[in-house]
C-alpha positions as CSV (number, residue, x, y, z in Angstrom):
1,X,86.5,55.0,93.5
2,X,83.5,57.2,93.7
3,X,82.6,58.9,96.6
4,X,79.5,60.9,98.0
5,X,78.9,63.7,100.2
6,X,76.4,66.4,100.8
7,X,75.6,69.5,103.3
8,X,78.9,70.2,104.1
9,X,78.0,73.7,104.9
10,X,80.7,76.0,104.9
11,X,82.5,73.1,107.5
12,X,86.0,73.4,105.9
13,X,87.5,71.6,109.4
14,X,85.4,68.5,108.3
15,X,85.8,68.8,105.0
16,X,89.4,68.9,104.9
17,X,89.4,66.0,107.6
18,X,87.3,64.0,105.5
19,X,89.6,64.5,102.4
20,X,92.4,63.1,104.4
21,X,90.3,60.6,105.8
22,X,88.8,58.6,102.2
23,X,92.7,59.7,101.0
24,X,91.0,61.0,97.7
25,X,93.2,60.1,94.6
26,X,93.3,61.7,91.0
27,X,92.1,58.5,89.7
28,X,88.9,59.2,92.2
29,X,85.5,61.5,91.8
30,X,83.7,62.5,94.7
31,X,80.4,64.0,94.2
32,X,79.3,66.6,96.6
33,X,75.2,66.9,96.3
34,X,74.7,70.6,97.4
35,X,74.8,73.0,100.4
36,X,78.5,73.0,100.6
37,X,78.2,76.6,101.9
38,X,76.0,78.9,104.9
39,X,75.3,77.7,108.3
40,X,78.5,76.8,109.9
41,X,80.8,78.5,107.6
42,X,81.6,80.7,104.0
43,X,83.0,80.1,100.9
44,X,86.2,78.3,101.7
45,X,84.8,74.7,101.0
46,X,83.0,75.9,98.0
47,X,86.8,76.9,96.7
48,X,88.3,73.8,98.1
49,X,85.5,72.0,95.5
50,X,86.9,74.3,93.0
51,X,90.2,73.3,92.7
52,X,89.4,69.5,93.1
53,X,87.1,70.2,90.0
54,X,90.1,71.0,88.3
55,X,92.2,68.3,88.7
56,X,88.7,66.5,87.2
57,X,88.3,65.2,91.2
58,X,85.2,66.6,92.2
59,X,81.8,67.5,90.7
60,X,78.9,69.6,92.6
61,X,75.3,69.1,92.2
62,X,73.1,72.1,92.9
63,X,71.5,72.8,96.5
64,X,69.4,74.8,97.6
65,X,71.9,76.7,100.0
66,X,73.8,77.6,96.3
67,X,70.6,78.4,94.3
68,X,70.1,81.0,97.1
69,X,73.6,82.6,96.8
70,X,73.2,82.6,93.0
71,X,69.8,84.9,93.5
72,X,70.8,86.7,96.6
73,X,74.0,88.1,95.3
74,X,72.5,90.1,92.5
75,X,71.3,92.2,95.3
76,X,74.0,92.2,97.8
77,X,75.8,95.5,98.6
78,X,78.4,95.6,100.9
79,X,78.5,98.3,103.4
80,X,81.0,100.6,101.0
81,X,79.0,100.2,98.3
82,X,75.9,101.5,100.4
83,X,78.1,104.5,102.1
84,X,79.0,105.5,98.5
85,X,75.5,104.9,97.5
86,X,73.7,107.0,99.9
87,X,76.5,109.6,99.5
88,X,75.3,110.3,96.3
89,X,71.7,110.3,97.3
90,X,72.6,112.8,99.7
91,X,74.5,115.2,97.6
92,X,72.0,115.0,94.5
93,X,69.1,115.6,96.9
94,X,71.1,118.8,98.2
95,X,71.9,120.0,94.9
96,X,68.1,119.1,94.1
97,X,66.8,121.3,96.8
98,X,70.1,123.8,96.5
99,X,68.2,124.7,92.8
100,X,64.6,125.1,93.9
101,X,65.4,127.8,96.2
102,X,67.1,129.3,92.9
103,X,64.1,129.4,90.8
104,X,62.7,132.7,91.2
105,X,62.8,134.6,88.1
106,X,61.2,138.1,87.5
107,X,60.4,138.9,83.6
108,X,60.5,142.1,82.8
109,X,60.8,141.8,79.3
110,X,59.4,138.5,76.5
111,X,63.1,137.6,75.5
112,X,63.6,137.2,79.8
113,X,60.6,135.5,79.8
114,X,61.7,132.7,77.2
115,X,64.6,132.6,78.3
116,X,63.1,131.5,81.9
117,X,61.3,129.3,80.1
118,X,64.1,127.3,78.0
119,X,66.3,127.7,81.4
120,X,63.5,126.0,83.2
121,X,62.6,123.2,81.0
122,X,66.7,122.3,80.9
123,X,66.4,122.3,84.8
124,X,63.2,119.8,84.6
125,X,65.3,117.7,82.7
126,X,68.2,117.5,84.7
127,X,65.4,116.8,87.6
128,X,63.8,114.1,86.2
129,X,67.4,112.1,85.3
130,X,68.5,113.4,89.3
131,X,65.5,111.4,90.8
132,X,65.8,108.8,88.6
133,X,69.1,108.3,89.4
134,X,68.6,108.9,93.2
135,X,65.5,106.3,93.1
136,X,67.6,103.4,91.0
137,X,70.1,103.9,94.0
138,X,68.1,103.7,96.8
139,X,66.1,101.2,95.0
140,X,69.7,99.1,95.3
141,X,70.2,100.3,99.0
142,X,66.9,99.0,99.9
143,X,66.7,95.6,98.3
144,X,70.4,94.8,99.7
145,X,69.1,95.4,103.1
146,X,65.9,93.8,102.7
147,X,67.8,91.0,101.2
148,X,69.5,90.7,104.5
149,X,66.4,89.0,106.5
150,X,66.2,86.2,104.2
151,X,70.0,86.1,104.3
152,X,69.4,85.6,108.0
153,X,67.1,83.2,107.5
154,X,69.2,81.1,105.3
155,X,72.4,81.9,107.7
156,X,74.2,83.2,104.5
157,X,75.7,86.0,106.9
158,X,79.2,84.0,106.6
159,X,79.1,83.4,103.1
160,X,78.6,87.2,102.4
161,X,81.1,87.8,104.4
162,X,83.5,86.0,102.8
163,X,82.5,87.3,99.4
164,X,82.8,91.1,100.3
165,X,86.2,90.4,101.0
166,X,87.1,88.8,97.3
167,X,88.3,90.2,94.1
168,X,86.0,90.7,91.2
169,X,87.7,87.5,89.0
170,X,87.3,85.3,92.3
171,X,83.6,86.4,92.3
172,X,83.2,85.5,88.6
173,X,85.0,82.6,88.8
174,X,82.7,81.5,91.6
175,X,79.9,82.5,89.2
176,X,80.8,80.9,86.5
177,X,81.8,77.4,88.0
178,X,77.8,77.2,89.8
179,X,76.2,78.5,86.5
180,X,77.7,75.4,85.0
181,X,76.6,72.9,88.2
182,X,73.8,70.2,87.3
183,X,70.9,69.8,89.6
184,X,71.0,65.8,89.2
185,X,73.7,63.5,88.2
186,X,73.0,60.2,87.3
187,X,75.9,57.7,87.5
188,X,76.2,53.5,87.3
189,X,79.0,51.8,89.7
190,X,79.7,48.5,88.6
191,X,76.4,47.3,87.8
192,X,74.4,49.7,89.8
193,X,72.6,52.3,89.1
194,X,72.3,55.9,90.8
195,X,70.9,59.2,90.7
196,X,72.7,62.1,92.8
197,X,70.1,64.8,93.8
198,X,70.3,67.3,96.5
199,X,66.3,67.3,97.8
200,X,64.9,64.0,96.4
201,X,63.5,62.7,93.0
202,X,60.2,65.0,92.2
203,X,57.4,64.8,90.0
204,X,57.3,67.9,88.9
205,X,59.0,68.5,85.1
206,X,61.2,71.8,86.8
207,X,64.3,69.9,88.1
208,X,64.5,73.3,90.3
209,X,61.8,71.7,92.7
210,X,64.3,68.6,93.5
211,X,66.4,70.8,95.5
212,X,63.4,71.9,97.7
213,X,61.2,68.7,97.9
214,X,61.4,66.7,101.6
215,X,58.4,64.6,103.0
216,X,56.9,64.3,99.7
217,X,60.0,61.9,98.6
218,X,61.6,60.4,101.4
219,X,58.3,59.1,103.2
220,X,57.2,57.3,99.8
221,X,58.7,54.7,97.7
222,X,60.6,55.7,94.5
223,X,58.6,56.5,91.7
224,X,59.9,54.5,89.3
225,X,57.5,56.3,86.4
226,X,59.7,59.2,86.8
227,X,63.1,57.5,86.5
228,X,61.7,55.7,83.3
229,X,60.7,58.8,81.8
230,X,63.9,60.4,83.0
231,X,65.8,57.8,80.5
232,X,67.0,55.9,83.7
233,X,66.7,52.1,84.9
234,X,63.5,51.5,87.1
235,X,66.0,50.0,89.8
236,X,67.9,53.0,89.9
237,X,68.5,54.2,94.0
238,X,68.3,58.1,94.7
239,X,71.0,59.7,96.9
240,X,70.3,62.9,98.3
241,X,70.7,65.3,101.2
242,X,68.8,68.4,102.1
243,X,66.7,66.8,104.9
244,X,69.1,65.4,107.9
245,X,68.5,61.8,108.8
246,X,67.8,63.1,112.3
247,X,64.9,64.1,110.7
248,X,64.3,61.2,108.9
249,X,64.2,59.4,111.5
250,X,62.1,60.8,113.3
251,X,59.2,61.7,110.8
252,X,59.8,58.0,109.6
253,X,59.2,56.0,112.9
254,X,59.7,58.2,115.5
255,X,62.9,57.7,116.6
256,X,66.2,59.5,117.7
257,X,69.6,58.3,116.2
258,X,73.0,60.3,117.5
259,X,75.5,61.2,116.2
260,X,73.8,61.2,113.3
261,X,74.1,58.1,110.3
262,X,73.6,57.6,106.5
263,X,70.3,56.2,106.5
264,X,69.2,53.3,103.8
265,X,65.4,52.9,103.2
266,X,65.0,49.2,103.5
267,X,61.5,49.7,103.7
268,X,61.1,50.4,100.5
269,X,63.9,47.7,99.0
270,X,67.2,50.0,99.2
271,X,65.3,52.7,96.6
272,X,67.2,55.7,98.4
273,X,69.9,56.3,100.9
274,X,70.0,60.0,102.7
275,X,73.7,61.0,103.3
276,X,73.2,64.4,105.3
277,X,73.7,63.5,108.7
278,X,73.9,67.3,110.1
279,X,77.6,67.8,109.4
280,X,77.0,71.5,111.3
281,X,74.6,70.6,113.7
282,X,75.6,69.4,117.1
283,X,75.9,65.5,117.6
284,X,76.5,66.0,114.1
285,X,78.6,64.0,111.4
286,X,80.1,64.9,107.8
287,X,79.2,61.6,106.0
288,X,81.0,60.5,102.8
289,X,80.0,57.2,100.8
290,X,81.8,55.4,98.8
291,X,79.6,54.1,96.1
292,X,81.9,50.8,95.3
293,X,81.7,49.0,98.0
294,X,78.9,51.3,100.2
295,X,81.5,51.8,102.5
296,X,80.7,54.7,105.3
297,X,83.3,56.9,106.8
298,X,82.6,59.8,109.1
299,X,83.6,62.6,110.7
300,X,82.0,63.7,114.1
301,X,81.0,67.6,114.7
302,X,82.6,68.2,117.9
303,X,81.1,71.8,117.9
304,X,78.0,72.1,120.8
305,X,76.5,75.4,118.5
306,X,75.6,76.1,115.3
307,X,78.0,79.3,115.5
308,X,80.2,79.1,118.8
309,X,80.0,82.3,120.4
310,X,83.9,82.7,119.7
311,X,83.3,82.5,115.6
312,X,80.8,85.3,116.2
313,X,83.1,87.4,118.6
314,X,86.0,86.8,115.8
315,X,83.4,88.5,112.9
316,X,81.6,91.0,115.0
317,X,83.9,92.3,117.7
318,X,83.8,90.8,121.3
319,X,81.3,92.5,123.9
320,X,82.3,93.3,127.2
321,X,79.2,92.4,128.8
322,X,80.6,93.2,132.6
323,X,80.7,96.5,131.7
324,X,77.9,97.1,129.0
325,X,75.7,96.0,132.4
326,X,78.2,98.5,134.2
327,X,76.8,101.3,131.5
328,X,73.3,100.4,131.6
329,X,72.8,100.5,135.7
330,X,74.5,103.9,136.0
């Protein structure tokens, strides 16, 4: 049997409930079509795909969510590595200012005076290479943080999270196994024809833009040009993720559908089906199809946040707000 999901999101509760649910078999492939990490969770489902991979179970297509992580964590320093960081900063800019208080010389004599000279040309060396060093550093420092807003923005704060706490060969193998994910995945079930893509079917050549693309796709008809120059069968039918079918929905004719379902455009003759029904969102659902038989199976998000105030209490320390009111009227 072949099975798809997408936008799982870090939701390892669903995920896991899912598996259980479709009772995935070694003789089965499920196909997960991005954004299996951020928003409601970290890495742990991303692993869980991992090992399925293994057993030749599971296959990822590329999200956006991932393409991201792959960028952002270049860049990312945990808060060790910026202590250490700026602990070198702060003893080469010492030691800097340490030797210009130093370089006072009086020549009394030529041979002093070259001397001085050769001594302070080694020293202007050794400058140059100490600000270098000290600007490469902070140069690090400052893009981590900076990183940290967009990090926000994409709610990758779990995520990094999770991979501060893992070894180096956990990291690589993380690496590795998304360098090696496709951004489209075209597959034929029986006599039918489909192409797995996180963000929709785009006209642009960069296959990098079908992770992003929304309206552009979803509120037209298939363009059947592009599946022909592609290599594929004109009646080919697109599933993706990427834009919730809340959305959908709603941009499409205005209405509001909850909990969320995997929606079929029979306007346009069956040419796509969007299977992200807001697995982390509330009035949510993980959605999994099974390809055979278009069987849907679902699992509700019985979660009223995004990030329920005791996830964020569990990672950041619980507040006492009684008494941080307490502090703040005395």
């Amino acid at each position: 049997m072949i099975y798809v999901m997408s936008d799982i999101h870090g939701r390892i509760d669903l995920f896991d409930a899912m598996l259980d649910k479709i009772n995935l078999q070694k003789c089965d492939k499920l196909y997960v079509i991005g954004d299996c990490i951020d928003r409601g969770g970290g890495l742990q489902v991303l692993q869980k795909i991992i090992e399925l991979h293994k057993k030749n179970m599971c296959d990822l297509i590329l999200g956006n969510h991932e393409y991201y992580f792959c960028v952002n964590s270049k860049y990312h320093l945990n808060s060790a590595e910026i202590e250490e960081y700026q602990r070198e900063i702060n003893q080469r800019t010492i030691h800097r200012e340490q030797e210009q208080q130093e370089e006072k010389y009086t020549s009394e004599t030529m041979a002093d005076a070259l001397s001085n000279l050769f001594r302070s040309f080694s020293k202007l060396n050794n400058a140059i290479e100490n600000n270098n060093r000290v600007g490469e550093l902070q140069k690090k420092i400052n893009t981590s943080i900076n990183m940290s807003e967009f990090c926000s923005y994409t709610t990758e704060w779990e995520t990094f999270s999770d991979w501060d706490r893992m070894s180096n060969d956990e990291r690589s193998e993380i690496l590795d196994f998304l360098s090696k994910c496709v951004e489209e995945k075209y597959v034929k079930v029986g006599d039918k024809s489909y192409l797995l893509v996180h963000g929709g079917l785009s006209k642009e050549n960069e296959k990098s833009e079908q992770l992003f693309v929304r309206e552009d796709f979803y509120m037209n008809p298939v363009d059947r040009t592009v599946l022909k120059e592609k290599g594929y069968a004109e009646d080919t039918v697109v599933v993706f993720g990427h834009t919730t079918t809340r959305d959908i929905n709603l941009n499409k004719k205005g209405i509001y559908i909850a909990p969320y379902k995997i929606w079929h455009d029979v306007e346009n003759h069956n040419d796509k089906i969007g299977i992200d029904c807001g697995a982390s969102f509330p009035h949510g659902q993980l959605a999994c199809l099974r390809l055979n038989d278009m069987k849907e199976y679902y699992v509700t998000n019985q979660q009223q946040f995004i990030t329920p105030i005791e996830k964020m209490n569990g990672i950041f320390g619980k507040f006492n707000f009684r008494e941080l009111m307490k502090n703040n009227e005395e």
